[in-house]
N, C-alpha and C positions, 0 to 999 in steps of 0.2 A: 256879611251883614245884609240881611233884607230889611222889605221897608214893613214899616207897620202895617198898610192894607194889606202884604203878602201872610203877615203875622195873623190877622185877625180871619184871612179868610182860611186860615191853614188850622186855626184853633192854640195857636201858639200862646195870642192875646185876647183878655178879652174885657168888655167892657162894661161897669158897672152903671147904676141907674141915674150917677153924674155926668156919666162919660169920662170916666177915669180910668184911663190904661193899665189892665194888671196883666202880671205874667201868671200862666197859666198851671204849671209848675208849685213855683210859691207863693201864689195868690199876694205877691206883695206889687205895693203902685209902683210904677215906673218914675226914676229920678229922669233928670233934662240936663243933656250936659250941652250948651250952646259953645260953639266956636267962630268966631265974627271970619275967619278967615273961608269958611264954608257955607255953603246955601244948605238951611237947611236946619234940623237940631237931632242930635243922638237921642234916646230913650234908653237907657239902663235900669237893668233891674238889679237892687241894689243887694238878695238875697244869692243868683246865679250868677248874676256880671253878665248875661246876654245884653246883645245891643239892638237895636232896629232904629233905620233913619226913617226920619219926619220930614218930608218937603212937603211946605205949602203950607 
């Protein structure tokens, strides 16, 4: 799993004129999946199931 700025600079993700994370693939937004045990939040794309972390 890489992180999202590895994603965005790679062309994996990209981002719309909200600033809304889509996968680049299936143009669909990415879900949040939080877990309190971890720093940090997942991004799922909910068309491929790819992941990328979010710290920060």
């Amino acid at each position: 799993m890489e992180s999202t700025r590895k994603g965005l600079r790679s062309g994996d993700l990209e981002k719309d004129t909200y600033e809304r994370l889509t996968c680049a693939e299936c143009q669909e937004y990415l879900d949040t999946e939080n877990d309190p045990d971890e720093v940090g939040r997942v991004r799922v794309c909910p068309e491929c199931g790819r992941e990328w972390k979010e710290v920060g």
